[in-house]
C-alpha positions as CSV (number, residue, x, y, z in Angstrom):
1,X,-30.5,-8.4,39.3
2,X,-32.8,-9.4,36.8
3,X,-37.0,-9.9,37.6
4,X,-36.3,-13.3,38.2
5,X,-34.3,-13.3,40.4
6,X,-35.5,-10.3,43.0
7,X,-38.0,-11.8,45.1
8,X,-40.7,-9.7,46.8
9,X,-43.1,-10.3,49.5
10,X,-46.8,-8.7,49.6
11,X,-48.4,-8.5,53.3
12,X,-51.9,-8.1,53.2
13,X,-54.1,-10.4,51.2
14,X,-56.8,-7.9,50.7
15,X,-57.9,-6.6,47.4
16,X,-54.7,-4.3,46.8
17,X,-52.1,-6.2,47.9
18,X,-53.7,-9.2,46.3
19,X,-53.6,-6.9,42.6
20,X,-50.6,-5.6,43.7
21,X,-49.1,-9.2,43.8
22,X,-50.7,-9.8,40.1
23,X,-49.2,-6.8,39.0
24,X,-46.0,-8.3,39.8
25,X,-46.0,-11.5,39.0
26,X,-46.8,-10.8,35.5
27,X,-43.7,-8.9,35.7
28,X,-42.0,-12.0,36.4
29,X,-41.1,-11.2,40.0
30,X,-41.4,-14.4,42.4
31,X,-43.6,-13.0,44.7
32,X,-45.3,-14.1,48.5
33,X,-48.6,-13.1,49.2
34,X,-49.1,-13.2,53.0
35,X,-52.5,-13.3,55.1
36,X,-52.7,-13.4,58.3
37,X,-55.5,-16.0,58.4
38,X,-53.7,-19.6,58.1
39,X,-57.3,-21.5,57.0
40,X,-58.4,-18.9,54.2
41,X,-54.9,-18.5,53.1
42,X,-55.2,-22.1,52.3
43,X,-58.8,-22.1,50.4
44,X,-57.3,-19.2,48.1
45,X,-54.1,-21.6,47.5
46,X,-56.8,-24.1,46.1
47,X,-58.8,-22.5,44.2
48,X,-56.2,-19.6,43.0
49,X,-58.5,-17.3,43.4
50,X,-59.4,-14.9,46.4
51,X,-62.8,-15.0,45.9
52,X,-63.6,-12.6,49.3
53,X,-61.7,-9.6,47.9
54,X,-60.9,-10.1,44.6
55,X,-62.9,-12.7,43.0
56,X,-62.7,-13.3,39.3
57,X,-59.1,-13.3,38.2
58,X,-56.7,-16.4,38.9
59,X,-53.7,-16.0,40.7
60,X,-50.6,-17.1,39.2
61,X,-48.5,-19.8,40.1
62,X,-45.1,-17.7,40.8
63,X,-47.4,-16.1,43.2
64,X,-46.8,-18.0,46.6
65,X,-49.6,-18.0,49.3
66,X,-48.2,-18.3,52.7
67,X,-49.4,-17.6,56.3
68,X,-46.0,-17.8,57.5
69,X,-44.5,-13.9,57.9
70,X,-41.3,-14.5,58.8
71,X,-40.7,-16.8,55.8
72,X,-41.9,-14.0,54.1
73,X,-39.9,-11.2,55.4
74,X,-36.8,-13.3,55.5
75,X,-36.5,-14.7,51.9
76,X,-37.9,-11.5,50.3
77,X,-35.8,-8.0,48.9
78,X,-38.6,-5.7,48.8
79,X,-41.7,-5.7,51.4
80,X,-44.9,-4.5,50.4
81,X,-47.0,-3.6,53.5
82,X,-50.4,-3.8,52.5
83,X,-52.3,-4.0,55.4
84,X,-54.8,-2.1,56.7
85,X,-53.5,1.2,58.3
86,X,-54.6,0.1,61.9
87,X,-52.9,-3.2,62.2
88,X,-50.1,-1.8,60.5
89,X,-48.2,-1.4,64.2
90,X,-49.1,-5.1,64.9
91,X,-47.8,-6.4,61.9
92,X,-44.2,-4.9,62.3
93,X,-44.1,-5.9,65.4
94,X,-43.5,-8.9,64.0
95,X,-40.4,-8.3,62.2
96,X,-38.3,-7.7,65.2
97,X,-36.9,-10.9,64.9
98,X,-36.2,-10.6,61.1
99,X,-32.9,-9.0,59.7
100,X,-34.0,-5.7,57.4
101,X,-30.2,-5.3,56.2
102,X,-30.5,-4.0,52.2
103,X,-34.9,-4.5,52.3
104,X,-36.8,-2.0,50.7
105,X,-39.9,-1.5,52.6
106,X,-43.0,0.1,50.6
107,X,-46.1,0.9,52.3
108,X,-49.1,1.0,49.9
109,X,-51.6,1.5,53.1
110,X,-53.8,4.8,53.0
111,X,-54.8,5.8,56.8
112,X,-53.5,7.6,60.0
113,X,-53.1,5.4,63.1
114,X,-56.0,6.4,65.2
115,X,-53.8,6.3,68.9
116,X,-50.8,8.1,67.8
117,X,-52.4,10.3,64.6
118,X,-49.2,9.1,62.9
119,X,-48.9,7.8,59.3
120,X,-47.4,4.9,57.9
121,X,-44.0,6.1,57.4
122,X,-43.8,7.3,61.0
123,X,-45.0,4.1,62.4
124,X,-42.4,2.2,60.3
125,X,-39.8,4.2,61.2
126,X,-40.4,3.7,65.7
127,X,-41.2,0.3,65.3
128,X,-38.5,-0.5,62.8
129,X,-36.0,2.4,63.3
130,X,-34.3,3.9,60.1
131,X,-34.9,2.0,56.7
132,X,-35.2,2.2,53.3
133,X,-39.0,3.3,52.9
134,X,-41.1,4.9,50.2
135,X,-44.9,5.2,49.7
136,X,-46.9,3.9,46.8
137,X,-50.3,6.1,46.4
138,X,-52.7,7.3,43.9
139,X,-55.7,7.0,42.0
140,X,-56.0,3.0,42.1
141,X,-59.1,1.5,42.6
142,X,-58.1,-2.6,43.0
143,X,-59.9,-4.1,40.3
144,X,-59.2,-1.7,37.3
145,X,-55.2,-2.8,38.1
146,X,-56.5,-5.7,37.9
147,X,-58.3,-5.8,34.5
148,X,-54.7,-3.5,33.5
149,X,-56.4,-0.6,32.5
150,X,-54.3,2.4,32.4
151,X,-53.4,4.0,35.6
152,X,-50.4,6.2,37.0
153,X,-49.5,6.7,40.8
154,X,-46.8,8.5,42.6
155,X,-44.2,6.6,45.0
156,X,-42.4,9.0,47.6
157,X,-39.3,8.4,49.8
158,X,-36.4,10.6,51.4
159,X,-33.9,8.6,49.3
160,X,-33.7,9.0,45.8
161,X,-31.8,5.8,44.6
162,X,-35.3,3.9,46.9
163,X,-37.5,6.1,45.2
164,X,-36.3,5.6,41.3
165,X,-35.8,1.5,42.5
166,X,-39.8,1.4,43.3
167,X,-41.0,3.0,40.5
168,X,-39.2,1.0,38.4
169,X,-40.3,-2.5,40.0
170,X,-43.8,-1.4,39.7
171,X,-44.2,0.3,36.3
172,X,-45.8,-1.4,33.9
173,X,-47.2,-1.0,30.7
174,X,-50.5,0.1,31.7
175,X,-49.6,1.4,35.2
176,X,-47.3,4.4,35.2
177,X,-45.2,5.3,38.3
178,X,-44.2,9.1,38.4
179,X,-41.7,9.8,41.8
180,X,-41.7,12.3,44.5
181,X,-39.8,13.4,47.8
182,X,-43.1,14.5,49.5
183,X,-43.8,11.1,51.8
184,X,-45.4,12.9,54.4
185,X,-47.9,14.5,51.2
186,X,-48.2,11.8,49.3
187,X,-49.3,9.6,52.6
188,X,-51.7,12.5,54.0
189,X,-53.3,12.7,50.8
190,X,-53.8,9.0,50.1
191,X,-55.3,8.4,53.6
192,X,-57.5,11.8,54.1
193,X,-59.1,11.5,51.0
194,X,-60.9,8.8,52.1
195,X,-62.6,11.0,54.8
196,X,-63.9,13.4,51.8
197,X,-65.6,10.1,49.4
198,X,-67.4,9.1,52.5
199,X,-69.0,12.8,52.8
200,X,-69.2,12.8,48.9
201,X,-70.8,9.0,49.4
202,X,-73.4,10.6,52.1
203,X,-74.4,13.5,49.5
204,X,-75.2,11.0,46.9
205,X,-77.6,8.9,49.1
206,X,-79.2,11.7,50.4
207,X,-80.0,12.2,46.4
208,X,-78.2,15.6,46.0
209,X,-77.3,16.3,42.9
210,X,-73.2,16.7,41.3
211,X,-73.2,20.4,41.8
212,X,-73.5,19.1,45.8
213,X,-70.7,16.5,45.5
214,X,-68.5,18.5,43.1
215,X,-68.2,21.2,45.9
216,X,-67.6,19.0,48.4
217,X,-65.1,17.2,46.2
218,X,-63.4,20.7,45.5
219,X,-63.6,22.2,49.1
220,X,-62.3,18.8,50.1
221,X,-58.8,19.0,47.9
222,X,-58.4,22.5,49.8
223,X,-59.0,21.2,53.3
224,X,-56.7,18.3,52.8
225,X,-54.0,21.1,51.8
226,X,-54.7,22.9,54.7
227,X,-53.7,20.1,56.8
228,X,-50.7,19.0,54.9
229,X,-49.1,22.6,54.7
230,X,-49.4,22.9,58.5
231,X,-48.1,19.4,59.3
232,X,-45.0,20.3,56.7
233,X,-46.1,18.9,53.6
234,X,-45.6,20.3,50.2
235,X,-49.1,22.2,49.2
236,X,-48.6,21.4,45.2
237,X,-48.4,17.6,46.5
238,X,-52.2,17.7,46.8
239,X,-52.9,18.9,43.3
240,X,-51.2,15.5,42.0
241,X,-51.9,12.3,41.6
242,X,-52.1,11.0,45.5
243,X,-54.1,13.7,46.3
244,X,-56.5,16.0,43.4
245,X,-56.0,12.3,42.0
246,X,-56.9,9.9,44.4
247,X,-59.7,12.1,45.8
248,X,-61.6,11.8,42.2
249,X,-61.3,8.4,41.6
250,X,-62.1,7.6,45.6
251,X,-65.5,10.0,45.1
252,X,-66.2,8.9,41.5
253,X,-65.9,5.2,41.4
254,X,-69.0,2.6,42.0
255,X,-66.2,0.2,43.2
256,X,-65.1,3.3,46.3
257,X,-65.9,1.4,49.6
258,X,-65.2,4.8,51.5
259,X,-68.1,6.4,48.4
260,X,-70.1,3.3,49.2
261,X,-70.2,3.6,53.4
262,X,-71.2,7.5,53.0
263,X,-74.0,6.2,50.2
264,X,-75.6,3.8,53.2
265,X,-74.9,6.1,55.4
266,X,-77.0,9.0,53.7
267,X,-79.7,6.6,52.7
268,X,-80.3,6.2,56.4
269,X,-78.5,2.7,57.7
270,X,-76.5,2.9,61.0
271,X,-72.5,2.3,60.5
272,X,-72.4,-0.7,62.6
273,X,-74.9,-2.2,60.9
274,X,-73.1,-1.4,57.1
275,X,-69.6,-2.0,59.1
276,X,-71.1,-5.8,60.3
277,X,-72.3,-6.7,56.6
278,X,-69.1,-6.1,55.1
279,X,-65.2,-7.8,55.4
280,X,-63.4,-5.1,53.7
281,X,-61.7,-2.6,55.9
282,X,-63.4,0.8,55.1
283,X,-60.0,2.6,56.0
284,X,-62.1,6.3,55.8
285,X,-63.8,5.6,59.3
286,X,-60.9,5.3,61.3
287,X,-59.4,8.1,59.5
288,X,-62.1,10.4,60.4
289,X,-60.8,10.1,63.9
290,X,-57.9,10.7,62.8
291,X,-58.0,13.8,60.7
292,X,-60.5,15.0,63.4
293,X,-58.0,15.3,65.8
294,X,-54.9,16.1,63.6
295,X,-57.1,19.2,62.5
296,X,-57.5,20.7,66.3
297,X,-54.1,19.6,67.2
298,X,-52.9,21.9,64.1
299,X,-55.6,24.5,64.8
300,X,-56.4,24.1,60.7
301,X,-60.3,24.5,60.1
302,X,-61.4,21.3,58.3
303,X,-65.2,21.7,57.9
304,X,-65.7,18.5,55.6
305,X,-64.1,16.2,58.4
306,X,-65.7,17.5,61.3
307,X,-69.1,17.3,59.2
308,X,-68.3,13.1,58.7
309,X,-66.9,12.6,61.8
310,X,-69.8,14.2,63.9
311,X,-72.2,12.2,61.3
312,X,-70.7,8.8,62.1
313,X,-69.5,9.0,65.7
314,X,-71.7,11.7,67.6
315,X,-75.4,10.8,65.8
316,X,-75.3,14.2,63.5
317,X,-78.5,14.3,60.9
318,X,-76.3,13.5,57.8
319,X,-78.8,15.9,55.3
320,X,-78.4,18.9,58.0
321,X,-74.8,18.6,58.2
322,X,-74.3,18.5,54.6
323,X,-76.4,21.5,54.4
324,X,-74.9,23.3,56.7
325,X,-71.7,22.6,54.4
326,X,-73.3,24.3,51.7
327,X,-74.5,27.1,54.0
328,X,-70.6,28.3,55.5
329,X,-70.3,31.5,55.6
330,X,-68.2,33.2,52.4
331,X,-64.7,33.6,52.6
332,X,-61.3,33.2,50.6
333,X,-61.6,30.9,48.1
334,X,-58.1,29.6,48.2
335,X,-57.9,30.0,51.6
């Protein structure tokens, strides 16, 4: 089947599923971006542009705009669920009524559902039952895909013949694909990542310096580990791309939201107030729940988590618990 001819729906008309939708359409794939807001849906149909979340690069016209998701699900081969990682359940709901026979479904979402502490692919598979599945994650901040700078990710999924079939739809020239069996790794470390930027955010607009945020950045690669290995993850997952990877662009990057909540946070603004002056979904907060309670469930000590989750939910001095960080008593390194 060539590009042409292999038509592939995006929900989620947010930043990443909006490159993501570029990405393929200059690979010549007809593609259907969906939002689940009728009237804006419309205004970026206009104008070609979705100025909210990714403002400055015109969509093409073999990209489709379309509020209607069962059009969507229907006339596509391959899925991309881009929504954020708490409606996800919502969403799928919503393709009860749609036949799945021979669909690829790839999640590119980076959270844990707050209610059941499950990730993407575990949610896919109660609501939806047994498909074909893989997760795309990495080091992808939207709008360097977007300019096609060079950028690599990993895609995961139980099957093989799924897994080699995604990477090849979404390799490009500039954005490399590399595959993996880990789903379970590759999803933890996409989504818990985001609960390290926020604390490496916080450092940063407390005015501590890199020695500060690089620890917290390399403490926090060995506490998402710790997480993974006792859930049944793959440990050497984390040193790739979705995880060592992900975490560095996710802490580094100006263009972070989950770097840029922890900055307001540590320069002393309350989180409803940041959460209210934004429309981007800062998928870290939620997650904070999450890992939170996926840590005591697992019994696995995850300092860094605990630190951002008593900072944004039970009132925690953000400079005292980033000391107190520092201040842990020694023990195994690799521990």
């Amino acid at each position: 089947m060539s590009n042409k001819d292999m038509k592939i729906g995006v929900l989620g008309d947010g930043g990443w599923g909006t490159t993501l939708a570029l990405l393929l359409a200059n690979k010549g794939y007809p593609v259907s971006l969906w939002g689940a807001f009728p009237a804006y849906v419309e205004e970026t149909r206009k104008k070609r542009e979705n100025v909210k979340f990714l403002p400055g690069f015109k969509i093409p016209e073999n990209v489709t705009l379309i509020s209607d998701i069962h059009r969507v699900i229907t006339e596509s081969k391959v899925i991309v669920l881009a929504v954020p990682s708490q409606y996800m359940r919502s969403v799928l709901k919503k393709f009860k009524k749609d036949a799945l026979r021979g669909k690829i479904l790839v999640s590119v979402a980076k959270g844990i559902e707050v209610q059941s502490l499950q990730v993407m692919s575990e949610v896919v598979e109660e609501e939806l039952g047994k498909i074909a599945f893989a997760a795309l994650s990495g080091p992808c901040i939207a709008r360097e895909i977007a300019l096609k700078n060079p950028a690599a990710s990993s895609v995961a999924s139980t099957d093989p013949v799924v897994c080699a079939t995604v990477r090849k739809i979404f390799t490009t020239e500039y954005f490399n694909v590399f595959e993996s069996d880990d789903v379970l790794g590759v999803e933890l470390g996409g989504a818990v990542k985001n609960v390290i930027a926020i604390a490496s955010g916080i450092a940063e607009g407390l005015g501590f310096g890199s020695n500060t945020r690089a620890a917290l950045f390399a403490r926090g690669v060995a506490e998402i580990a710790r997480l993974g290995q006792a859930m049944g993850a793959k440990r050497e997952t984390f040193m790739g791309l979705s995880g060592l990877g992900d975490l560095a662009t996710t802490c580094l990057s100006p263009h972070s939201r989950n770097r840029w909540l922890g900055e307001e946070i540590g320069k002393g603004k309350n989180l409803k107030e940041i959460l209210k002056g934004t429309e981007m979904v800062v998928e870290g907060v939620a997650t904070s729940k999450s890992a939170w309670q996926l840590a005591k469930k697992h019994k696995v000590p995850m300092p860094i988590t605990e630190a951002v989750y008593g900072i944004l939910f039970q009132e925690k001095n953000p400079r005292e618990a980033v000391q107190a960080l520092m201040k842990r008593q020694s023990h195994l390194e690799l521990d």
